[in-house]
N, C-alpha and C positions, 0 to 999 in steps of 0.2 A: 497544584502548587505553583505552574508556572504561567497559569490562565492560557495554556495551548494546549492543542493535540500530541500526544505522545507523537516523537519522530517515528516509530513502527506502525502505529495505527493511518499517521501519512502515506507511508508508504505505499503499505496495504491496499489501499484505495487509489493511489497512482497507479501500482502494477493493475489494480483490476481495469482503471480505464483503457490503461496502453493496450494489455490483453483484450478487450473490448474491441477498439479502433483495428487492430491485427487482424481480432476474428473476424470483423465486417469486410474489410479487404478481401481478405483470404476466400471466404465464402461468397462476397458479392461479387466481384471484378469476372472469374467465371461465368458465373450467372448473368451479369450483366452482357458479355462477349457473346452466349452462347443463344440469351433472349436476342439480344439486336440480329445476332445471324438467322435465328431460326422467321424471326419477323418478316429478314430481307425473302427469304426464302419461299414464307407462306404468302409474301404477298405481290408478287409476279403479277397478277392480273388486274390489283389495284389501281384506282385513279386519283391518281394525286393533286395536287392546283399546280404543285412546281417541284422540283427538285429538292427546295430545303424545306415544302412540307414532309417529303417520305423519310427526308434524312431528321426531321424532327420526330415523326413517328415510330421510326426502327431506334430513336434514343429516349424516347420516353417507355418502350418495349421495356429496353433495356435497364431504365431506370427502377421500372418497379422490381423489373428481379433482382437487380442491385439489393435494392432496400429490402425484396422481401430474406431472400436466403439469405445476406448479410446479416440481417437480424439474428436470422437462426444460429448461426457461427456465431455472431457477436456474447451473445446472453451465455451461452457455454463457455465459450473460453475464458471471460469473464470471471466466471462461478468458479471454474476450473482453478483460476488462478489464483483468487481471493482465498480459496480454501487450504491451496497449496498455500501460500507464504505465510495463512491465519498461522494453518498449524506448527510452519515452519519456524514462525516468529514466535509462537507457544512454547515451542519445544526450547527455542535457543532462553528465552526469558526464565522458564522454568529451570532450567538447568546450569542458567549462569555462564551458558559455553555455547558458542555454534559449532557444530561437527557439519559432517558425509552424512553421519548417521539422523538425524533432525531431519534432513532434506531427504534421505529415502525412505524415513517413516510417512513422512509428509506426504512424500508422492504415491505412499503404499495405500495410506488411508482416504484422499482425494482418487485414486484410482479404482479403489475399492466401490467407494459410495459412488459412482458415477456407473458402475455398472453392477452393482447389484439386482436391480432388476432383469438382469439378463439371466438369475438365477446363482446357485452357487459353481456353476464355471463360470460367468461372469464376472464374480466378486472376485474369485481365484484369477482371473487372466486380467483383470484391472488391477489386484495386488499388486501382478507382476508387471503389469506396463508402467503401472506408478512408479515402484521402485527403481523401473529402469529408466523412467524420465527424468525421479529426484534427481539419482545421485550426480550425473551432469549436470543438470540445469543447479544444482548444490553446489558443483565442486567451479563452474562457472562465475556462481556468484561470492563464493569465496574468493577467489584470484581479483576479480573487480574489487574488493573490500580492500582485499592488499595492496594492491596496484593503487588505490586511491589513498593509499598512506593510515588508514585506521579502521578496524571492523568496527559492524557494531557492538560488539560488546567492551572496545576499549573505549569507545565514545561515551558509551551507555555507564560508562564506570566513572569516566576525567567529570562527565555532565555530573553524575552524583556527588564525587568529589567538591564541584565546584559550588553546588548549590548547598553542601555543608559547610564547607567555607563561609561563605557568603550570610549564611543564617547565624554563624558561630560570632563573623565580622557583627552581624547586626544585636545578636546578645551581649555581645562587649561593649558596644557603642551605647545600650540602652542601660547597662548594667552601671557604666560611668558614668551616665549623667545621672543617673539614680544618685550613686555616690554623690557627686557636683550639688544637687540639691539637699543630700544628707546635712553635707558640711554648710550652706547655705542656712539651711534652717537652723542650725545647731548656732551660726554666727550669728545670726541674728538675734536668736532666745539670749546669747550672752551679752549679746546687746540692747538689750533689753532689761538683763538683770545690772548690768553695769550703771545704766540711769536711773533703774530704780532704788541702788544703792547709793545713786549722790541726792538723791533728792530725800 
């Protein structure tokens, strides 16, 4: 209706990149420290051209673990997160209300599917780490909603509001010129019939 992306589904897609850009940090920056050390290490008996060839070599080491184990972090916590807020923003739409409870189903069921293949203790102990991830990272992002002056579901309500307004404003404005041209053609037919009674 409003030729854009629902504000949730933006969202969505912001959290998954930040969670992205975190998980590549988080998993590369180690990786990164601990290639360039183990490079410096393994390569004692190298021969270099100069100084800032070896120091180009122990960071381009470094670089690819950067990138490759970042990767790995990165696509997960991504996924991780996309799935949490999918369902979290499912639940709160579906039910007209955000709770604690939206965000600890949320993290039961992302926790779940992330370790099911570990079998059914794994489903059962990713329940449980879900659940105890939600309800923080829930009760976290309720306090921001407030503290920012409007959750999403009074925004999500004033928006509706506003765009029945707005269509109600543009039925009246369509419905009186309607009228405007009624009385138009109606003066004019009598105008019509008025010359044709002098003549």
């Amino acid at each position: 209706e409003r030729q854009r992306y629902p504000e949730e589904t933006v969202n969505i897609v912001k959290s998954a990149f930040t969670g992205g850009v975190i998980g590549w940090v988080y998993g590369g920056l180690p990786a990164f420290i601990q290639a360039r050390r183990a490079f410096i290490q393994g390569s004692q008996g190298e021969l270099f051209q100069n100084r800032a060839d070896a120091v180009q070599s122990a960071h381009r080491a470094g670089l690819r673990s950067f990138i490759r184990y970042g990767w790995r972090w990165s696509w997960r916590v991504a996924a991780f997160v996309a799935i949490f807020n999918t369902v979290s923003t499912g639940l709160s739409v579906y039910r007209n209300k955000t709770t604690i409870g939206n965000f600890a189903w949320a993290g039961a069921f992302t926790g779940a599917l992330f370790r099911m293949h570990l079998g059914l203790q794994g489903l059962a102990g990713g329940f449980v780490f879900g659940t105890a991830f939600g309800i923080p990272a829930g009760g976290l992002l309720m306090i921001m909603q407030k503290l920012a002056g409007e959750t999403m579901q009074e925004k999500r309500n004033r928006e509706r509001r506003e765009l029945y307004e707005q269509k109600l404003a543009e039925w009246q404005s369509r419905l009186s010129v309607t009228e405007v041209l009624g009385q138009m053609e109606s003066n004019a037919q009598e105008g019509l019939e008025v010359e044709g009674a002098r003549e």
